[in-house]
N, C-alpha and C positions, 0 to 999 in steps of 0.2 A: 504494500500500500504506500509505503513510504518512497518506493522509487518512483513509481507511478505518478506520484504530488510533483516531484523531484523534476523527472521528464519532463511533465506537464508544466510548470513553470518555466523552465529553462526552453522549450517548444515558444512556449508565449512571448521570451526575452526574445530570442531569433528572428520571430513572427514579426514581431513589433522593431527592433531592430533595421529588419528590412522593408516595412514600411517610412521609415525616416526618411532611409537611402535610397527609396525610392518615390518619395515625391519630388517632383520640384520644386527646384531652390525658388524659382517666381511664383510657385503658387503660394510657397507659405510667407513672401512676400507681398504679393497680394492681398489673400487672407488679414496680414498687419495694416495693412495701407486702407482697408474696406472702413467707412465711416458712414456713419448715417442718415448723413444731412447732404444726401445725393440728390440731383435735379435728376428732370424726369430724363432730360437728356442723358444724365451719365447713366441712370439705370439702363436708359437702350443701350450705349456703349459696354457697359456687363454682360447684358444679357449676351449681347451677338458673340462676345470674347465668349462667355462662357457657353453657347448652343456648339462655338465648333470645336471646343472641348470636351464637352460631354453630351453625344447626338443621343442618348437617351432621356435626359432631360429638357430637350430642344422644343418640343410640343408642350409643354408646361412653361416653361422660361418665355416663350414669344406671347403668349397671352399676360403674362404679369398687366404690364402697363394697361391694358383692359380691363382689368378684374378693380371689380368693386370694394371698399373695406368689407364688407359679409365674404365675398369670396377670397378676397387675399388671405384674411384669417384664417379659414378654413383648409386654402392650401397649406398653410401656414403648419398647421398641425397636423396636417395628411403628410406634411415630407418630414415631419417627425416621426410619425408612426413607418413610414419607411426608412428612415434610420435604423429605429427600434429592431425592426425586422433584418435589414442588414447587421447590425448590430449579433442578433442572435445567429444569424446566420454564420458570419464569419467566427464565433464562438466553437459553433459546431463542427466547422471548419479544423480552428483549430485543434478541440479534441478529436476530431479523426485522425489528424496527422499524428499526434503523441500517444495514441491508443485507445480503441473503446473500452474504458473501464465502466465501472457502473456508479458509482459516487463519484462527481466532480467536486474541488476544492473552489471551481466557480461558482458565485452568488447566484444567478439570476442564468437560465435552460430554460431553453423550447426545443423540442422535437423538431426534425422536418415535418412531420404530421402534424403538428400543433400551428407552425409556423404554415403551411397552405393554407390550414384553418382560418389562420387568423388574414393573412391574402383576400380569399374569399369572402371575407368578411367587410373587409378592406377597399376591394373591388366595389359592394354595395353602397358603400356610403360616398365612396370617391374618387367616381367613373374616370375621372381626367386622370389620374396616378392610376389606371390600371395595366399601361404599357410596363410600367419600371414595377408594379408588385408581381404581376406573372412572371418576370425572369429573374428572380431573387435567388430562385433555388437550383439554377444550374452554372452561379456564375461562382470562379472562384474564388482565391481568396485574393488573390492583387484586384480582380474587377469591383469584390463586395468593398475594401477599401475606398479605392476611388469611388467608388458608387455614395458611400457614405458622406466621403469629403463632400461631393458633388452636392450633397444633399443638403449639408452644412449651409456652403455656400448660396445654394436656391433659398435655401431660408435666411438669408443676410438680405440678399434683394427682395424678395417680401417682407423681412421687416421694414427697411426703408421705401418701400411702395405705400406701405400699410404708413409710413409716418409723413410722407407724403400728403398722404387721403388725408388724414387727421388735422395734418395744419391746413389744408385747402378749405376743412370745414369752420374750424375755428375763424379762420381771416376773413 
């Protein structure tokens, strides 16, 4: 049991390890440089940088500037719960690679079965994220990464969409 913790940690330092060294140096500059008090013009200039970046989130990102505060928010929390899932996803990931045992020393497991469940789920409530929740569970672990980063970042320009809307109403 003890080696099994052992592996599995050390799996996770690796994992993580090579996520560093593999993202780019301009994107977690990027990421530093994102502020909130973007016009609507720079959100276009995001969005296009970030559609040919990430053409899975391309269909959601070109709608922002359209979307209303009820819908911003809502995506808002839909590309959370796609985190979430990638999130779990890449967990599972990484206990595959260090062994299936049956007690994990991680907090927070979903199944892959648990995890379509919740997709399907997912799908019903937020048609527009139902491209990026269908392919969660065959992508692997450098994609589920990125996929997450990506998701991050979608939800930086909805938040400054969303604070956009809020001073347009106020003024």
């Amino acid at each position: 049991m003890k080696n099994a913790s052992i592996f599995l940690t050390i799996g996770i330092l690796l994992i993580s390890a090579a996520f560093l060294t593999s993202v780019p140096r301009n994107a977690v500059a990027q990421s530093d440089t994102m502020n909130y008090t973007m016009t609507e013009e720079d959100i276009k200039t995001k969005i296009a940088d970030f559609k040919a970046k990430h053409p899975k989130f391309a269909a959601i990102a070109e709608q922002i500037p359209t979307l209303d505060l009820k819908e911003t928010v809502k995506a808002y929390i839909a590309t959370e719960g796609i985190q979430k899932m990638l999130k779990f996803h890449a967990k599972n990931l990484v206990e595959e690679k260090v062994g299936n045992q049956t007690s994990s020393p991680l907090e927070e497991m979903m199944t892959d079965e648990q995890i379509q469940a919740k997709v399907a789920d997912f799908k019903a409530k937020h048609p527009k994220f139902t491209a990026l929740a269908e392919g969660i569970s065959t992508l692997d672990l450098k994609e589920t990464a990125k996929g997450y980063f990506a998701a991050e970042v979608l939800q930086k320009l909805l938040k400054a969409h969303a604070k956009n809307l809020v001073e347009e109403k106020v003024m």
